[in-house]
C-alpha positions as CSV (number, residue, x, y, z in Angstrom):
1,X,-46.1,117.1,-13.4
2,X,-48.0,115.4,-10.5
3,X,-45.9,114.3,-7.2
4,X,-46.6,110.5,-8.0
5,X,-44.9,111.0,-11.9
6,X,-41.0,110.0,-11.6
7,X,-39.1,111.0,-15.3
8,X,-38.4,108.5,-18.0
9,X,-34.8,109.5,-17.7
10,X,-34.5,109.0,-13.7
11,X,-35.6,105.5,-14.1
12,X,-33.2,104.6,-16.9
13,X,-30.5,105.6,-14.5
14,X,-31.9,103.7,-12.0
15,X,-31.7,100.7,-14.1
16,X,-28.4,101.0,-15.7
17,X,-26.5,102.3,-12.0
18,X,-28.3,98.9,-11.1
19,X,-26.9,96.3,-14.0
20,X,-23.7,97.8,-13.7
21,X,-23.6,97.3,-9.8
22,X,-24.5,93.9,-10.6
23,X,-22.4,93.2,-13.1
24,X,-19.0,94.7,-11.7
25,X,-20.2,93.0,-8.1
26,X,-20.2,89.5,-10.0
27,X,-17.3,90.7,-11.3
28,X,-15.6,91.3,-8.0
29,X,-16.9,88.2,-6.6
30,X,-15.4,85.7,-9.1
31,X,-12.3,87.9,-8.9
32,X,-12.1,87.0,-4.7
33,X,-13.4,83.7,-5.2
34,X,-10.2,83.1,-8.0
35,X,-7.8,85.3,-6.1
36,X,-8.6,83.4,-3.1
37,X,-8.3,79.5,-5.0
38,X,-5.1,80.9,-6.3
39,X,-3.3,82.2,-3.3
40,X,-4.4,78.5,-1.6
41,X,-2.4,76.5,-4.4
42,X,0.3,79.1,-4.5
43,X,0.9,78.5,-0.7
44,X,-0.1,74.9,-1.0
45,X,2.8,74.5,-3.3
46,X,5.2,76.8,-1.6
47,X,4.9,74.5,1.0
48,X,5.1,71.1,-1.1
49,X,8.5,73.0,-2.5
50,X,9.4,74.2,1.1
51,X,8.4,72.0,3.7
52,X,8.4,72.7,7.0
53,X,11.5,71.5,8.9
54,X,10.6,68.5,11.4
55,X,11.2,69.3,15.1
56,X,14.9,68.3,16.2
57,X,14.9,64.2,18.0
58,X,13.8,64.3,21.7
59,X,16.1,61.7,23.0
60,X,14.1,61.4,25.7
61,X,15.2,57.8,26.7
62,X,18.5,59.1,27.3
63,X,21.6,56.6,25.3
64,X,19.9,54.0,24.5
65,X,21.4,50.5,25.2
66,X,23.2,49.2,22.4
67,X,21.0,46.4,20.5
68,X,21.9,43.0,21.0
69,X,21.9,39.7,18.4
70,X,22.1,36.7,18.6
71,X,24.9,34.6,17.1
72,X,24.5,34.4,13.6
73,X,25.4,31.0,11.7
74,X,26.0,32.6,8.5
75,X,28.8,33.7,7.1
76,X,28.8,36.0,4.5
77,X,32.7,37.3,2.9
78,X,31.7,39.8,0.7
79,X,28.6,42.4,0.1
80,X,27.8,43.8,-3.2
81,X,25.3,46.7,-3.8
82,X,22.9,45.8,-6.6
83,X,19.8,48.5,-5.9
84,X,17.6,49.4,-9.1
85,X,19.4,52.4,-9.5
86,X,23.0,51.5,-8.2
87,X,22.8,53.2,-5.3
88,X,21.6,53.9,-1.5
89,X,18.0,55.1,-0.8
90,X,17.3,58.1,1.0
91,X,15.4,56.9,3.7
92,X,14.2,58.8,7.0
93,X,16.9,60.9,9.3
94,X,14.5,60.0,12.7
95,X,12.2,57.6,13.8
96,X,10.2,56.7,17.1
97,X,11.6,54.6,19.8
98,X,9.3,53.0,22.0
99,X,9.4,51.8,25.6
100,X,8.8,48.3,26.3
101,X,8.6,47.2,30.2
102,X,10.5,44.7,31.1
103,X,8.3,42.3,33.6
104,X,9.6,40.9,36.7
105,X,8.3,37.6,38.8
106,X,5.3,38.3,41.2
107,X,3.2,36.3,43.7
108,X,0.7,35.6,40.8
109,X,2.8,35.2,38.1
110,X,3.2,31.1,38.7
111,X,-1.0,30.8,39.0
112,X,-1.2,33.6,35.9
113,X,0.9,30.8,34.2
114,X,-1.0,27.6,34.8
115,X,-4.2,29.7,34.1
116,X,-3.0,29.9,30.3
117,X,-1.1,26.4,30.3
118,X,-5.1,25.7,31.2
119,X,-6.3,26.9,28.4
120,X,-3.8,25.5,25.6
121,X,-4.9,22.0,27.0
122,X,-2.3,21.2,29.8
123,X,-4.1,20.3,33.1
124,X,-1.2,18.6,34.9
125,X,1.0,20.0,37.5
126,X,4.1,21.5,35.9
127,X,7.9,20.6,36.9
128,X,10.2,23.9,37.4
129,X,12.7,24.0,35.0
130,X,14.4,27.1,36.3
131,X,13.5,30.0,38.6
132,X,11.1,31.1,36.4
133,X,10.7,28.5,33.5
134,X,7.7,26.5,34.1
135,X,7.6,22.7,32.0
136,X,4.0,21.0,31.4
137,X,3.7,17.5,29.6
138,X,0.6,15.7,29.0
139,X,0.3,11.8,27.1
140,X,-2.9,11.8,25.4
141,X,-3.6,11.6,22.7
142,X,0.3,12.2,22.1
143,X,3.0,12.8,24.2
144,X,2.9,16.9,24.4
145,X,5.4,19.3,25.9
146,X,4.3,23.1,26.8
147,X,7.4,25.1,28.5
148,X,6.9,28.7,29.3
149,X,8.5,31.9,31.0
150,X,6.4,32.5,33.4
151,X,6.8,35.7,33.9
152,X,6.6,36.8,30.4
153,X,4.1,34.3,29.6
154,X,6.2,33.2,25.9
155,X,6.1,29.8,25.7
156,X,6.9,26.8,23.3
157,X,4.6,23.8,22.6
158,X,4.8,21.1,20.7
159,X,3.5,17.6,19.9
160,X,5.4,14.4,19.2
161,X,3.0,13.1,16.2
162,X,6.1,11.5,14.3
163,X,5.6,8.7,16.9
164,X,1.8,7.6,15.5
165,X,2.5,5.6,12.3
166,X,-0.6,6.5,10.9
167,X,-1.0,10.2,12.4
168,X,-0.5,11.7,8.7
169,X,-3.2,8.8,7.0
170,X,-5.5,9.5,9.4
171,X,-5.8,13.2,9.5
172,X,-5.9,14.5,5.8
173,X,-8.6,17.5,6.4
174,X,-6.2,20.4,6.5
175,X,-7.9,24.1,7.3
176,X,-8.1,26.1,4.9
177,X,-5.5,28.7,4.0
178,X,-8.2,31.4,4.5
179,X,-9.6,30.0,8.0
180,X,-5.3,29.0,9.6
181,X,-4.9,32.8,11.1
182,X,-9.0,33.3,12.2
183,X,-8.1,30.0,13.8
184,X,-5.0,30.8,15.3
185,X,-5.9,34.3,16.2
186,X,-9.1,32.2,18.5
187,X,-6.6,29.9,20.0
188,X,-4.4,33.1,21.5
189,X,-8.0,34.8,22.2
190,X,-9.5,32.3,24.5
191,X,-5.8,32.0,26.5
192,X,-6.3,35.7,26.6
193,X,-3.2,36.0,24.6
194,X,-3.9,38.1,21.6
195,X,-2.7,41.6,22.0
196,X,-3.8,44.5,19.9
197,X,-1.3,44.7,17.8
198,X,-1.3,40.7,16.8
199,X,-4.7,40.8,16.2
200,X,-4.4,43.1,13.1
201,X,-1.1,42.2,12.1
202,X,0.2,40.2,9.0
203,X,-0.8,36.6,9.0
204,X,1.8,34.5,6.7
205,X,0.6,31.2,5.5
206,X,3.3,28.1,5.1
207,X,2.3,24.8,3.4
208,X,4.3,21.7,4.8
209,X,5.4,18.8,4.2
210,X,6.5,16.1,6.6
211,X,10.3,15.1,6.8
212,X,10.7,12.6,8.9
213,X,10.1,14.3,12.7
214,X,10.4,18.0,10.7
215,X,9.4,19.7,8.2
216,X,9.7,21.1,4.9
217,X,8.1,23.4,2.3
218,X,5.1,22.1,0.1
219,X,4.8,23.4,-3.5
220,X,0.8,23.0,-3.2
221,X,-1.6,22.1,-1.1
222,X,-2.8,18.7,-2.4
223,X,0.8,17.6,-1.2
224,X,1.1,19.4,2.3
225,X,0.7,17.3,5.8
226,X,0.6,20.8,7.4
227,X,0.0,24.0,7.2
228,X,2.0,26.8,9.5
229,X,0.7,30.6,10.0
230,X,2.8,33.6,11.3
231,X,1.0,36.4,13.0
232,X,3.4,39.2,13.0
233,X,2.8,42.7,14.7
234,X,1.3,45.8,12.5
235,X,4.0,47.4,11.0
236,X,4.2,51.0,12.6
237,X,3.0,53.6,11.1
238,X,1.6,51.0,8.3
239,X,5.4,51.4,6.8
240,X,7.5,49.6,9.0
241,X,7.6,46.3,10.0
242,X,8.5,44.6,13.4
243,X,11.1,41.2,12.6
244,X,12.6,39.0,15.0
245,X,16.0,37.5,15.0
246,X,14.5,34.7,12.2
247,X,12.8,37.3,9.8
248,X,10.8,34.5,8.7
249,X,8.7,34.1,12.5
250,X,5.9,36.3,13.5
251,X,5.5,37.1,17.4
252,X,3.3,33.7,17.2
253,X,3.7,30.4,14.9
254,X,1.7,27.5,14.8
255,X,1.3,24.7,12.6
256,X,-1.6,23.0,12.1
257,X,-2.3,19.4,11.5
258,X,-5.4,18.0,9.6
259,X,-6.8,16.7,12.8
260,X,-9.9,17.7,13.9
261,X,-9.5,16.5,17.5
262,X,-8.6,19.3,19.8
263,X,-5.2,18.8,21.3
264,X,-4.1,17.0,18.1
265,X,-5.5,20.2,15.7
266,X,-2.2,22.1,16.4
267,X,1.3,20.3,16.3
268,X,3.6,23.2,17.0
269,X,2.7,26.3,18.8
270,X,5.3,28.9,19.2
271,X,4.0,32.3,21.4
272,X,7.0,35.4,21.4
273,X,5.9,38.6,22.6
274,X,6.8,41.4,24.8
275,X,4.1,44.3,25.6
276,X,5.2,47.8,23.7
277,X,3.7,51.0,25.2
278,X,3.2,52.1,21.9
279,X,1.7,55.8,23.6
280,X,5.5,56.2,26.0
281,X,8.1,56.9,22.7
282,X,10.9,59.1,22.1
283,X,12.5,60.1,18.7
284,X,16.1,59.5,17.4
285,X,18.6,60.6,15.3
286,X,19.2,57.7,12.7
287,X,22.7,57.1,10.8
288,X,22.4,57.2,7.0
289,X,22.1,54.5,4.8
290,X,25.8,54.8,3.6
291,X,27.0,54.5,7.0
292,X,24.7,51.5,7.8
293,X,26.0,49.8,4.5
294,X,29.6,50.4,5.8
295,X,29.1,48.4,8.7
296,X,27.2,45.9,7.3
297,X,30.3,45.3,5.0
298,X,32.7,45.7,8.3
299,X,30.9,42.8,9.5
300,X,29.0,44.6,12.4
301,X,25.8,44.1,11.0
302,X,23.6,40.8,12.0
303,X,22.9,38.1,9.0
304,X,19.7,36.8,9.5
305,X,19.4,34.4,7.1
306,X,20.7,33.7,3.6
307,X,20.6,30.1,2.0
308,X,22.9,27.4,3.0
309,X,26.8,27.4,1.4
310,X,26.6,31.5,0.4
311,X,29.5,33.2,1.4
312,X,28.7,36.6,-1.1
313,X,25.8,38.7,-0.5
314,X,24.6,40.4,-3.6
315,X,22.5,43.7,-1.7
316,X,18.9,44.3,-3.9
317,X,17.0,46.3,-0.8
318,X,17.4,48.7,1.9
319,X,14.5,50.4,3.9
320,X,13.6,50.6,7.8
321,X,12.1,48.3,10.2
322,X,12.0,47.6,13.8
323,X,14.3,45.1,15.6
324,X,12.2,43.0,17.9
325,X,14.5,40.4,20.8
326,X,13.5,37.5,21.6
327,X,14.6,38.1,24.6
328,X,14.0,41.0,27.3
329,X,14.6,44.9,25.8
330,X,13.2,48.1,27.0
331,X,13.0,49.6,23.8
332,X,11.9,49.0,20.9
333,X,14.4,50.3,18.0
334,X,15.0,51.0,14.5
335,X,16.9,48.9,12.4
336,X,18.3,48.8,8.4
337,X,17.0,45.7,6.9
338,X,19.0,44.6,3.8
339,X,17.8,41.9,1.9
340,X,19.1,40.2,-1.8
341,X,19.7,37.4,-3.7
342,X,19.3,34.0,-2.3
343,X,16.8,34.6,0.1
344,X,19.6,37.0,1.8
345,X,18.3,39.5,4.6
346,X,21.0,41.1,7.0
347,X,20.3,43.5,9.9
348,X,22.2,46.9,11.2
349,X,20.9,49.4,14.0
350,X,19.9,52.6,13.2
351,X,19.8,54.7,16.3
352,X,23.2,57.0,15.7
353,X,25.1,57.2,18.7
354,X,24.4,60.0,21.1
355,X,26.4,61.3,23.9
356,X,26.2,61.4,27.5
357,X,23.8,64.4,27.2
358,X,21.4,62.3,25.0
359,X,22.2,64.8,22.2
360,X,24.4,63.0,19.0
């Protein structure tokens, strides 16, 4: 046998030592490559089962101040708990708080003031209504009232068309419901007035009717004289929403007539809105559902709103929202928002009481 001849029988054991590597190191592969899927869905649902426990609440604000509401003119005699299932939600045990600053007068603050009262239309000279409410009034083409904080910059404004005879003949071309809150949202834009979190926020739309001076619903739009839109702020952490003392009102309202000259276009302009730094928050401790429902029935909760001659509240809804003052807070808190039959809707903090220490 020459040098160059290899035997049958070594290359038949070359060939089988090799299929068998390759079969048992497919083998071993798909075994990893299994092993490994199977140990990521085991832990992935060891920790769905066994999720990790959130960090404790900072309380970093300190006690908070207690919130504040107005008066309420309803009054409700007796609460009755009507949930799908019968019973209280189990809602979250901690939420954000977030610091709002709370602006005080400056040098500029009058000038800041006409500069915007400028842009909404009003040219003339304002009187001083307090030490740091600001009144502007204007007759053409109506008579026209603009009053404003200056040092907030919220304001109120509104027209006194109910004195033109023909005002609602003569302007019929309503916007559209689709083009009210691009509209509105320009209006607050070119006053330099639309923060960041109106400008993606809900925008209601409310068809109206004239009643006299005022005004009520409209069932459709072939019969409305007006039509109102609510920007409201993004709800936080797209879950919960931001509601002022009226539920109803965004952090700006107006309501548009079917004018198409200028300072006649909008009728009613309503602008309530302090700056949140939504980056500066703190988390709390919240009470539980059950205890917010007992205060609510102990009459320490605030009734929004609930239609006129209802004395019993019959509760469908409970989930978590933020409380939003119209008028000056440093923080912006959590609140229980109860809603029900007959347009009923009823708020209680949240925030649990805490100590001196901060801790509850």
């Amino acid at each position: 046998m020459t040098p160059t001849e290899v035997p049958q029988a070594s290359l038949s054991n070359v060939a089988f030592i090799a299929r068998n590597a390759i079969k048992y190191g497919a083998f071993l592969l798909a075994f990893f490559i299994i092993g490994r899927v199977i140990l990521n869905m085991s832990f992935s649902l060891y920790r769905l089962l066994n999720p990790p426990k959130p960090p404790e609440p900072t309380y970093g604000f300190g006690t908070l101040p207690s919130l504040t509401f107005p008066q309420s003119p309803f009054q409700i005699k007796t609460y009755t708990l009507q949930t799908k299932d019968g019973s209280l939600p189990m809602l979250a045990n901690q939420l954000p708080v977030y610091f709002i600053p709370v602006g005080r007068a400056s040098l500029f603050s009058s000038d800041n003031a006409k500069q915007v009262a400028g842009d909404l239309g009003f040219e003339f000279p304002p009187e001083q209504v307090s030490e740091t409410v600001y009144r502007w009034k204007r007759t053409t083409p109506l008579t026209s009232t603009l009053e404003m904080d200056i040092v907030s910059q919220n304001f109120t404004m509104r027209t006194d068309w109910s004195t033109d005879p023909n005002f609602l003949t003569n302007n019929r071309k309503l916007p559209t419901q689709s083009e009210v809150a691009n509209r509105a949202r320009g209006i607050l834009r070119d006053a330099s007035l639309l923060p960041d979190d109106m400008a993606t926020g809900e925008a209601r739309i409310t068809l109206l009717k004239s009643s006299g001076s005022s005004y009520t619903p409209a069932v459709s739009f072939s019969e409305a004289d007006f039509v109102q839109v609510d920007l409201f702020r993004t709800a936080l952490g797209l879950r919960y929403p931001v509601f002022r003392p009226d539920p109803s009102k965004g952090s700006a309202r107006m309501i548009f007539s079917g004018s198409e000259e200028k300072d006649l276009s909008v009728v009613e302009m309503e602008f309530m809105h302090f700056s949140v730094e939504y980056d500066r928050a703190e988390t709390y401790g919240l009470v539980s559902t059950l205890e917010a429902w007992k205060q609510l029935q102990a009459g320490k909760g605030y009734v929004a709103y609930v239609d006129q001659n209802v004395t019993s509240a019959v509760v469908r809804n409970v989930a978590l929202a933020y409380y939003d003052s119209d008028t000056p807070q440093n923080y912006l808190q959590p609140i229980y928002v109860f809603t029900g039959d007959n347009n009923f809707f009823a708020y209680v903090p949240a925030v649990a009481q805490q100590s001196s220490t901060g801790k509850k």
